[in-house]
C-alpha positions in Angstrom: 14.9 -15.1 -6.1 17.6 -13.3 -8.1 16.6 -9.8 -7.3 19.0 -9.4 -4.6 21.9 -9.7 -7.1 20.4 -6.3 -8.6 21.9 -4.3 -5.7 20.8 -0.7 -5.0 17.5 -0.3 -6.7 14.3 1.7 -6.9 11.5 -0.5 -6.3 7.9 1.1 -6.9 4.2 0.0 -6.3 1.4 1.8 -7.4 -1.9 1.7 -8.1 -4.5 3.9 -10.2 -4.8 6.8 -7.3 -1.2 6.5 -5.9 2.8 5.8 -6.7 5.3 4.7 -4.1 8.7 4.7 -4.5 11.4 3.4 -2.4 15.3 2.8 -2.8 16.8 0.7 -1.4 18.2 -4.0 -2.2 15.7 -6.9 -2.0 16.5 -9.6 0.3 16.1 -13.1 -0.1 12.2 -12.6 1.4 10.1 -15.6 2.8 7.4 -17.3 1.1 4.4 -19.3 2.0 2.3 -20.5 -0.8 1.3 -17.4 -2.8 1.7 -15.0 0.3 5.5 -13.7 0.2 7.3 -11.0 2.6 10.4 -8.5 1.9 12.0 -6.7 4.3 15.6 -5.3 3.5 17.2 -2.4 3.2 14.4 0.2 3.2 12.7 -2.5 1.3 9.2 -3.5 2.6 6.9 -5.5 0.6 3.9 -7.8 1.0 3.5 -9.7 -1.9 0.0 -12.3 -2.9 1.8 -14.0 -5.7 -1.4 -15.6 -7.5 -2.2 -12.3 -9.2 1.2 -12.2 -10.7 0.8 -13.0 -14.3 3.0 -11.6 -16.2 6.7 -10.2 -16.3 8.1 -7.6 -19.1 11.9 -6.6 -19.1 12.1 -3.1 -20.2 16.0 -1.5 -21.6 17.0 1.7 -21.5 15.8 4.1 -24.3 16.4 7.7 -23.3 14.8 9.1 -26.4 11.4 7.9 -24.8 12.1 8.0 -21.5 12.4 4.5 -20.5 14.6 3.5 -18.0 16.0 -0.2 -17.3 13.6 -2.4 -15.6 11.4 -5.2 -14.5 7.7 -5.1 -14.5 5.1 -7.5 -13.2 1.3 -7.0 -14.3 -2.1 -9.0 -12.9 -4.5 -10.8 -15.4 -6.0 -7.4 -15.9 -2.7 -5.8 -17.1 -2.4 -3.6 -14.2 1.0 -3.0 -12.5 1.8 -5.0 -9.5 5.2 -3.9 -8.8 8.5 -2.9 -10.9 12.0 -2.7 -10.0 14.3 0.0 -11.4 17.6 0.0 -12.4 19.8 3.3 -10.7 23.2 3.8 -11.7 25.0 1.5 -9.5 22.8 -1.1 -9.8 24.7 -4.6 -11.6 23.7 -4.3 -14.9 24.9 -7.5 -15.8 22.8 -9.1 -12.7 20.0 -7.0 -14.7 21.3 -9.0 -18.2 21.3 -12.6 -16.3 17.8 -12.5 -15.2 16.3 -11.6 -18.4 17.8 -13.9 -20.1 17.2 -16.5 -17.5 13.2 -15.4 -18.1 13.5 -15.5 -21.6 14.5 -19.3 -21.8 11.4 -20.3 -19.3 9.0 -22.4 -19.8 6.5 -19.9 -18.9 7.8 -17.4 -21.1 5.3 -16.6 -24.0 2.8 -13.7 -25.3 0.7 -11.7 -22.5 -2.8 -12.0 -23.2 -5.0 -9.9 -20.4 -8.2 -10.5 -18.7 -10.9 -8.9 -17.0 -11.3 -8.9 -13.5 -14.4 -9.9 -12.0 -15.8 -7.4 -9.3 -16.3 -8.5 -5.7 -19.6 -10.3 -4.8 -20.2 -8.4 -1.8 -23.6 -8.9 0.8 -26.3 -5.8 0.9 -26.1 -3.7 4.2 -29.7 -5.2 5.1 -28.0 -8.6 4.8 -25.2 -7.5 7.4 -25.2 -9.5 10.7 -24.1 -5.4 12.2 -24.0 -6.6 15.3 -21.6 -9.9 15.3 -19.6 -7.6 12.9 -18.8 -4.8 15.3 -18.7 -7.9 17.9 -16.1 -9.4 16.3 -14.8 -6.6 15.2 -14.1 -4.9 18.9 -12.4 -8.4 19.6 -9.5 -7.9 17.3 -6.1 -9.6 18.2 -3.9 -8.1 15.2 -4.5 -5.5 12.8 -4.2 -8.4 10.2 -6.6 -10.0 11.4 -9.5 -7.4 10.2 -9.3 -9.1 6.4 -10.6 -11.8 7.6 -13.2 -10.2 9.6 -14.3 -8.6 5.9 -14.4 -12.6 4.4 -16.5 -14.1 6.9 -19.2 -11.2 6.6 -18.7 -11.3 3.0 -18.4 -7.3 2.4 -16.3 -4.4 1.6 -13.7 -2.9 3.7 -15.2 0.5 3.3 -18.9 -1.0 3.6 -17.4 -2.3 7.2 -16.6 1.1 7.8 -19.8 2.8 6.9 -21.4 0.1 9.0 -19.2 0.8 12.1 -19.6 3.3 15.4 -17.8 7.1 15.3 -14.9 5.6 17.8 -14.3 2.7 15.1 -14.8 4.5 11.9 -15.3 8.2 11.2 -15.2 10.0 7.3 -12.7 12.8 7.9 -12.3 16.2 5.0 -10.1 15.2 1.9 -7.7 18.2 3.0 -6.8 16.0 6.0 -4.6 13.9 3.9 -2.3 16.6 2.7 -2.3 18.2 6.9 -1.1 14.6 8.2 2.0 14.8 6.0 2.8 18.4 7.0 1.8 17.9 10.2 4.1 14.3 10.4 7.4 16.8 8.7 6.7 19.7 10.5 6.8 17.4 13.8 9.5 14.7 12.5 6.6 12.3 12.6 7.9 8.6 12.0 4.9 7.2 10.3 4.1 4.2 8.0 3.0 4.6 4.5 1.0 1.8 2.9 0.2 1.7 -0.7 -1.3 -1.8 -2.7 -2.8 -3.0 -5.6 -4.1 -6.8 -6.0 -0.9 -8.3 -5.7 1.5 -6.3 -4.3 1.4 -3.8 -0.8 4.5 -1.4 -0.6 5.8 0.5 2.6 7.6 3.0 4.0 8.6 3.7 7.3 10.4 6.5 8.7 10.0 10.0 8.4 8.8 12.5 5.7 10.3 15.5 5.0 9.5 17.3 1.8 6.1 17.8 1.0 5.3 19.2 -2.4 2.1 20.0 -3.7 1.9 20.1 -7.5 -1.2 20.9 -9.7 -3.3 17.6 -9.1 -0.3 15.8 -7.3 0.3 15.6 -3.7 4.0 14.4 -3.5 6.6 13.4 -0.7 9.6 13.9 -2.8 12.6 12.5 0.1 15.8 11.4 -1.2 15.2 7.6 -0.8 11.4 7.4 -0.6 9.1 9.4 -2.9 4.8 9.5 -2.8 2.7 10.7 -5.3 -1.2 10.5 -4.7 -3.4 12.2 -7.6 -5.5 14.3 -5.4 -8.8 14.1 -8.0 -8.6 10.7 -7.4 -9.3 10.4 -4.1 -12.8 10.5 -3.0 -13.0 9.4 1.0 -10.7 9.4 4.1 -11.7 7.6 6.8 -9.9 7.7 10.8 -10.1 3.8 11.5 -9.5 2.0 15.0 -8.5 -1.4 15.5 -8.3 -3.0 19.0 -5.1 -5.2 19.3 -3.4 -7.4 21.8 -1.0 -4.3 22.1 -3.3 -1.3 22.2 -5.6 0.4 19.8 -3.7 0.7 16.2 -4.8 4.1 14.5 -5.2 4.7 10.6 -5.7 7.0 8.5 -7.7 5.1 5.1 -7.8 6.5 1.9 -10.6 5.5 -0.8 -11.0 6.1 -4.2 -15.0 6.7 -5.8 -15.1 2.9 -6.4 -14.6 2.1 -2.6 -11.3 0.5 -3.4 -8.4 1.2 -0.3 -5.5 3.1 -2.3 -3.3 4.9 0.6 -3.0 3.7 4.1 -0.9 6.1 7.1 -0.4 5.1 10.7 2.0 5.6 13.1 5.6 4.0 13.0 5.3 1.2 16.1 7.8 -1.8 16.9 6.1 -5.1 16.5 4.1 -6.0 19.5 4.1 -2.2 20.7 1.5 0.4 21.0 1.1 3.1 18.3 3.2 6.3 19.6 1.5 8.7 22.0 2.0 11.9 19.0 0.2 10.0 16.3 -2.4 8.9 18.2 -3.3 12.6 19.2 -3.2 13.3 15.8 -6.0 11.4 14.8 -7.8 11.9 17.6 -7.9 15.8 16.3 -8.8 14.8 12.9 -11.3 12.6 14.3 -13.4 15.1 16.5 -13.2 17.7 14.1 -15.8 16.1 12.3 -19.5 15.3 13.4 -20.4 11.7 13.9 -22.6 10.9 10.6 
């Protein structure tokens, strides 16, 4: 991997609903098979490599707005992730890896593809109660994608299918009062943001909040958010029992169902979720009626 001789960057991942940005250098990462992991220097990336497709190098052209960078699109031609040159990034790093991709093999035309929708099961077809079974016997937060597999549905169908003290549908506005309330309170939290093939985070505080027209932004000096608020539809408070504690969440949906934002609270690995966040969503939580 040669984006580590790039140095200082921007790296952003976004999808339809939502844009994360983050500054910071890659690190060499760790792979296995498609399923790779960055974390470096402010840096944190999961990355499912077998919905990268295709790769464009794009130079600087003020006149337009372009900016130097490398951009990485699914079969679909969404954006999975791009990396952005800043001024003291190594522009001749920049130079050697384009080049290096132009005389690839793989290196020809970009032809797209749809992409097929999820064949999901119908409620009725639900086994609801070795779901919530299952479900309350959690070991890892990662662990709840595979719950999904096995009972072959949605994330947010498993949500609409779950108790109040699992999963709860919280007011839209509760989005933009857990970043106030997580500045106001210098709130380490975790901001999640993914596409198919790529799932971008920050941890650490946030600080500037900016509301602007449609756009809810974080606008920090080395992390910035923006989430188009009309494309947000549902916001879920989500519990998952873990080896370590109860892990808290606050799930953001677009009208398709599809996860676009994900906040919790900043924990060490193998700790439980900190005592102020957890309140937190315990507020948002009750202030809504069970459905």
């Amino acid at each position: 991997m040669q984006l580590p001789t790039l140095g200082r960057v921007m790296a952003l991942t976004r999808n339809h609903a939502v844009v994360h940005e983050k500054v910071g250098s890659y690190g060499p990462g760790e792979l296995d098979g498609h399923v790779g992991m960055i974390i470096h220097d402010g840096i944190d990336l999961r990355l499912f490599l077998d919905h990268w497709r295709h790769m464009v190098a794009v130079d600087d052209c003020p006149e337009l707005g372009l900016r130097a960078s490398l951009q990485w699109f699914d079969a679909s031609g969404s954006a999975v992730h791009k990396v952005y040159l800043r001024p003291e990034s190594d522009r001749e790093a920049f130079d050697t890896i384009v080049d290096s991709a132009r005389k690839s093999e793989s290196a020809q035309g970009i032809r797209f593809q749809a992409t097929a929708p999820g064949d999901y099961a119908a409620d009725d077809d639900v086994d609801q109660e070795r779901l919530l079974a299952e479900w309350s016997q959690l070991q890892d937060t990662h662990d709840f994608q595979g719950l999904l597999r096995r009972h072959r549905i949605s994330r947010e169908q498993a949500l609409r299918l779950a108790p109040p003290e699992l999963a709860r549908p919280v007011s839209p506005v509760t989005l933009e009062a857990t970043l106030t309330h997580a500045a106001t309170r210098e709130l380490s939290i975790m901001v999640f943001v993914r596409n198919r093939g790529c799932v971008q985070i920050h941890r650490g505080p946030v600080r500037r909040i900016e509301p602007m027209q449609d756009w809810l932004n974080v606008l920090d000096p080395e992390f910035n958010l923006h989430i188009s608020r009309s494309a947000v539809a549902r916001l879920w408070v989500v519990r998952k029992p873990t080896r370590h504690g109860v892990v808290s969440a606050l799930e953001v949906y677009d009208a398709a169902g599809d996860l676009v934002l994900t906040l919790f609270g900043d924990r060490p690995a193998h700790e439980p979720e900190p005592r102020a966040w957890r309140t937190w969503i315990d507020q948002l939580a009750d202030a809504m009626p069970p459905c």
